[in-house]
C-alpha positions as protocol buffer text, in pm:
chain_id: "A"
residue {
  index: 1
  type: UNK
  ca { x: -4291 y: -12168 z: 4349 }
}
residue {
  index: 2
  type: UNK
  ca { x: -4122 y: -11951 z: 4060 }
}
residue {
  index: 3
  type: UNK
  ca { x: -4339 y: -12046 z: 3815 }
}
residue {
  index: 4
  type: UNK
  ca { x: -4663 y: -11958 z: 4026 }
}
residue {
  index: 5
  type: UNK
  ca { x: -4468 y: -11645 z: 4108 }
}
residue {
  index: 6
  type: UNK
  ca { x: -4451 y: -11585 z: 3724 }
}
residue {
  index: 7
  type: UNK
  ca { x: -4831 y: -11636 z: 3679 }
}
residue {
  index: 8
  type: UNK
  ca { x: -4904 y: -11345 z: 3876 }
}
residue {
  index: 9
  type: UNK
  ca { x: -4729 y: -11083 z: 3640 }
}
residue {
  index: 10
  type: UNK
  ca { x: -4985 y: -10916 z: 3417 }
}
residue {
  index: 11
  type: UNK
  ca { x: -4767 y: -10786 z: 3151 }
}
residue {
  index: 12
  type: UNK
  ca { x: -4583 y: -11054 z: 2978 }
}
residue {
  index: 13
  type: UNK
  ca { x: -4440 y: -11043 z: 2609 }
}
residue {
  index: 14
  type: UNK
  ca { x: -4263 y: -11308 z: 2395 }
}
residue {
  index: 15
  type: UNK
  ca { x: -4057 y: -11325 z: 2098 }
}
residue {
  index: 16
  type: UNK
  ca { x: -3995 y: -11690 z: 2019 }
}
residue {
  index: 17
  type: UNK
  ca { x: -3694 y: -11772 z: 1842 }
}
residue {
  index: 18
  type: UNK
  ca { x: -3658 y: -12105 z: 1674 }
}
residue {
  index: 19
  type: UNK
  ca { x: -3527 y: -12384 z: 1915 }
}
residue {
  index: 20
  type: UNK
  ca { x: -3435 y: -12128 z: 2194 }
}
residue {
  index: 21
  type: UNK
  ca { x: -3816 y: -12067 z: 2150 }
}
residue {
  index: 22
  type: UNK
  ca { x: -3911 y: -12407 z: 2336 }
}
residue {
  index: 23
  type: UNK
  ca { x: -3835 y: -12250 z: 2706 }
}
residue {
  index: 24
  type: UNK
  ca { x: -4098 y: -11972 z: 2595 }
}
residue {
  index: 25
  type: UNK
  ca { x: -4320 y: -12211 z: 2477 }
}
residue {
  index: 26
  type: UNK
  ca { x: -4339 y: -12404 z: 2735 }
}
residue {
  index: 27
  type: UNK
  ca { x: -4369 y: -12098 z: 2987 }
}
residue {
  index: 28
  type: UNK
  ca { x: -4661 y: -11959 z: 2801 }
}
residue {
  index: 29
  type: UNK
  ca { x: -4824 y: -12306 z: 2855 }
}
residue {
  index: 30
  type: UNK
  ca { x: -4794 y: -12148 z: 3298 }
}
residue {
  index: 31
  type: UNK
  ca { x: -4789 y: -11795 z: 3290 }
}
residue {
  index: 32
  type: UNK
  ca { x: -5087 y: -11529 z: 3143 }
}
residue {
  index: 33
  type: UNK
  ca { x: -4902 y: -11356 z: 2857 }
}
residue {
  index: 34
  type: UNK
  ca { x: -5072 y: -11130 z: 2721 }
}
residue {
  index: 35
  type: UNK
  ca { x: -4874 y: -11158 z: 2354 }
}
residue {
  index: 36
  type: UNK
  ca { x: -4647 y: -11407 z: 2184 }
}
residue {
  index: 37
  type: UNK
  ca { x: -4492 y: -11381 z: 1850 }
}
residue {
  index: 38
  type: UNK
  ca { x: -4347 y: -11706 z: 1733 }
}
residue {
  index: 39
  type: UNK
  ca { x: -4026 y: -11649 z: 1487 }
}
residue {
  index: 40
  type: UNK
  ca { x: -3933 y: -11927 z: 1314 }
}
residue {
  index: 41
  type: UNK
  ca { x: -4013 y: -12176 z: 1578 }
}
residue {
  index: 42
  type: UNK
  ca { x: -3912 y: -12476 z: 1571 }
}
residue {
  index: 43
  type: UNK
  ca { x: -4138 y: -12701 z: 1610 }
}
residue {
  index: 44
  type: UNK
  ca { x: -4236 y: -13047 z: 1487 }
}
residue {
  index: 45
  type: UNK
  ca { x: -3829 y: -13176 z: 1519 }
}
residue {
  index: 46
  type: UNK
  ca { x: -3792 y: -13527 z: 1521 }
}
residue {
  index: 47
  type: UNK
  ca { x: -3705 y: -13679 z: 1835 }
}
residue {
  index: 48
  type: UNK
  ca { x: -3811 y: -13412 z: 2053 }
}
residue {
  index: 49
  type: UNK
  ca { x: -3993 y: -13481 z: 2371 }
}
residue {
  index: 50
  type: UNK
  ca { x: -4242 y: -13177 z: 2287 }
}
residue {
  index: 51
  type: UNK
  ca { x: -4477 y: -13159 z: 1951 }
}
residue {
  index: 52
  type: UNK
  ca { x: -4725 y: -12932 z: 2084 }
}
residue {
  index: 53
  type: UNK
  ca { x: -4751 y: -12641 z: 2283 }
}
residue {
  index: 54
  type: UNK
  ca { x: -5094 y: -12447 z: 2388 }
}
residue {
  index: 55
  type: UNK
  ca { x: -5054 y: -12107 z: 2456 }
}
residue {
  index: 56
  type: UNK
  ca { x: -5213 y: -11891 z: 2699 }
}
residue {
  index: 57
  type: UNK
  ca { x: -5123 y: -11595 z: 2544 }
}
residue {
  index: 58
  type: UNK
  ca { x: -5390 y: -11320 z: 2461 }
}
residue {
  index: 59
  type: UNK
  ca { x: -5214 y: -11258 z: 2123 }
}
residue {
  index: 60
  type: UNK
  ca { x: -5020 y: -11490 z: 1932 }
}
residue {
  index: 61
  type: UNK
  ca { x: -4864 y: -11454 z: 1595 }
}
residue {
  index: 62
  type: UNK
  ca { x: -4650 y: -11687 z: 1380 }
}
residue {
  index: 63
  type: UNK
  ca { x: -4411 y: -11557 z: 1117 }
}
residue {
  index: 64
  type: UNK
  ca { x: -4232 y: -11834 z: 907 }
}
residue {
  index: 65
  type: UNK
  ca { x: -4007 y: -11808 z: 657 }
}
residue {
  index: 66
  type: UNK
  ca { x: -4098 y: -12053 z: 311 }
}
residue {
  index: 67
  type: UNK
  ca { x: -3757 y: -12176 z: 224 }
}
residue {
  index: 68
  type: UNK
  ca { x: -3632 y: -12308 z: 549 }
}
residue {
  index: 69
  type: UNK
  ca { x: -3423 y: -12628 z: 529 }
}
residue {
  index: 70
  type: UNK
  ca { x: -3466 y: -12649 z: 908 }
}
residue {
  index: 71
  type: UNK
  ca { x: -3812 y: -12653 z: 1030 }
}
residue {
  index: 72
  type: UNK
  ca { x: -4116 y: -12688 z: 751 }
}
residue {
  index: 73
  type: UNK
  ca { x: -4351 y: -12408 z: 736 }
}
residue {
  index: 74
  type: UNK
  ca { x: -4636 y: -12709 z: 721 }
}
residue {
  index: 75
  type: UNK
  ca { x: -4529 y: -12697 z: 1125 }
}
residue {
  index: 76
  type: UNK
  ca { x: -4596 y: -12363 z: 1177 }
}
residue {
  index: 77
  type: UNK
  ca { x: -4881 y: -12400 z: 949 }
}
residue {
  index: 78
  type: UNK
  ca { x: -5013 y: -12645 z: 1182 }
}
residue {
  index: 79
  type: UNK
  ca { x: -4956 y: -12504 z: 1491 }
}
residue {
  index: 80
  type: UNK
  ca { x: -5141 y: -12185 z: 1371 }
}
residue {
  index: 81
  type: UNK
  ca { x: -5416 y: -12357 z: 1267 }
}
residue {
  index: 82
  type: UNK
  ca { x: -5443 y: -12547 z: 1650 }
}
residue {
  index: 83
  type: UNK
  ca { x: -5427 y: -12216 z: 1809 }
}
residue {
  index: 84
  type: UNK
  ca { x: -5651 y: -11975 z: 1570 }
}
residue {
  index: 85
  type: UNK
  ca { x: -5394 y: -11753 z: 1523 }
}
residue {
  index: 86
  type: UNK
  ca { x: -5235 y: -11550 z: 1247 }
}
residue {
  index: 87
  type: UNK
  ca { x: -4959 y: -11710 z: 1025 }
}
residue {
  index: 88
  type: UNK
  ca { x: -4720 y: -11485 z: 835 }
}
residue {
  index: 89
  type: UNK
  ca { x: -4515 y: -11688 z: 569 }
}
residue {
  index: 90
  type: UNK
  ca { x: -4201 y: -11484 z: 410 }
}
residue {
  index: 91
  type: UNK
  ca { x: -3961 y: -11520 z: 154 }
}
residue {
  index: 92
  type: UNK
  ca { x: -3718 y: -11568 z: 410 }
}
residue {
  index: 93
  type: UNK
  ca { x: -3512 y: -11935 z: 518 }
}
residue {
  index: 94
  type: UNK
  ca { x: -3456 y: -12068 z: 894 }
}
residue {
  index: 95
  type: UNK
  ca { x: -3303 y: -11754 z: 1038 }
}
residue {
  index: 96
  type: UNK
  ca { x: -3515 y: -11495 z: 837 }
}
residue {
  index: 97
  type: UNK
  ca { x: -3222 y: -11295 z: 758 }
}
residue {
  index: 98
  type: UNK
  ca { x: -3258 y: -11255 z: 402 }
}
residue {
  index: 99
  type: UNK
  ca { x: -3584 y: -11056 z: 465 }
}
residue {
  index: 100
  type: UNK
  ca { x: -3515 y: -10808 z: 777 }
}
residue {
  index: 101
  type: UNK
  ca { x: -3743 y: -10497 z: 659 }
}
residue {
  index: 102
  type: UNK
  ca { x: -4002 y: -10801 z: 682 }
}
residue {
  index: 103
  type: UNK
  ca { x: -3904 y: -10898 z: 985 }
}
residue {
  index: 104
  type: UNK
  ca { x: -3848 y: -10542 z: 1125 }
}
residue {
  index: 105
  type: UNK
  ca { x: -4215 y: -10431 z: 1025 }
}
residue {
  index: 106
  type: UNK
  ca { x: -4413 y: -10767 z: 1124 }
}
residue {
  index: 107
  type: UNK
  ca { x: -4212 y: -10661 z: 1488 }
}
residue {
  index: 108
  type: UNK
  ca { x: -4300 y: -10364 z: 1461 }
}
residue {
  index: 109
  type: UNK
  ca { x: -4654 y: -10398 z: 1430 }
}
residue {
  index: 110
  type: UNK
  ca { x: -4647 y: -10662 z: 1704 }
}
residue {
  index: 111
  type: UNK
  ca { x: -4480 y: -10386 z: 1961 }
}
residue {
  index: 112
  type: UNK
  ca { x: -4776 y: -10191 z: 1853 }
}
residue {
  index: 113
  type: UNK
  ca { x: -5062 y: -10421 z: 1878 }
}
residue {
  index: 114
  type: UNK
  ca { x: -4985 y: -10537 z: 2231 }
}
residue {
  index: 115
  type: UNK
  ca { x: -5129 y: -10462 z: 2522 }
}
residue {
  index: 116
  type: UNK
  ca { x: -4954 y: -10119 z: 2649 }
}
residue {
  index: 117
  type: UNK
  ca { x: -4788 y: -10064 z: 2261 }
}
């Protein structure tokens, strides 16, 4: 019942964050969200249930940082390539916190690319 609550909202954005990501993954499998950016997500981790996701979402980005020793950017890679999407690879590792004006300006121009931004 929630979820078909959910579907009805118009409006959605996402910020996927690496395995925290997976719930917002999954929803955007349900509900129409209009955009999606995918930060670091971590996808492609052995022993997990989930490989793939397909996205509903109007919008969807992928920013990846190169020198992860987490998650391989050849996931992400991937997973852009299923969905048509854009890719952004950084400079950054897992966390992308060794590149936050990247990060910053890539949200930025998310905010302002979405529907309503």
């Amino acid at each position: 019942m929630y979820a078909k609550q959910w579907q009805r909202r118009a409006q959605v954005l996402l910020l996927d964050t690496s395995r925290d990501g997976h719930v917002s993954l999954m929803a955007c499998e349900l509900a129409r969200v209009k955009s999606e950016l995918r930060a670091t997500p971590a996808l492609g981790i052995p022993g997990c249930d989930r490989q793939r996701y397909h996205s509903k979402a109007h919008d969807l980005d992928i920013v990846h940082g190169w020198y992860t020793d987490h998650i391989a950017p050849e996931n992400s890679t991937r997973s852009a390539r299923e969905a048509d999407c854009s890719l952004r690879l950084s400079s950054g590792n897992h966390p992308l916190n060794n590149c936050p004006d990247t990060v910053a300006k890539l949200f930025g121009q998310f905010l302002d690319t979405a529907p309503g931004g």
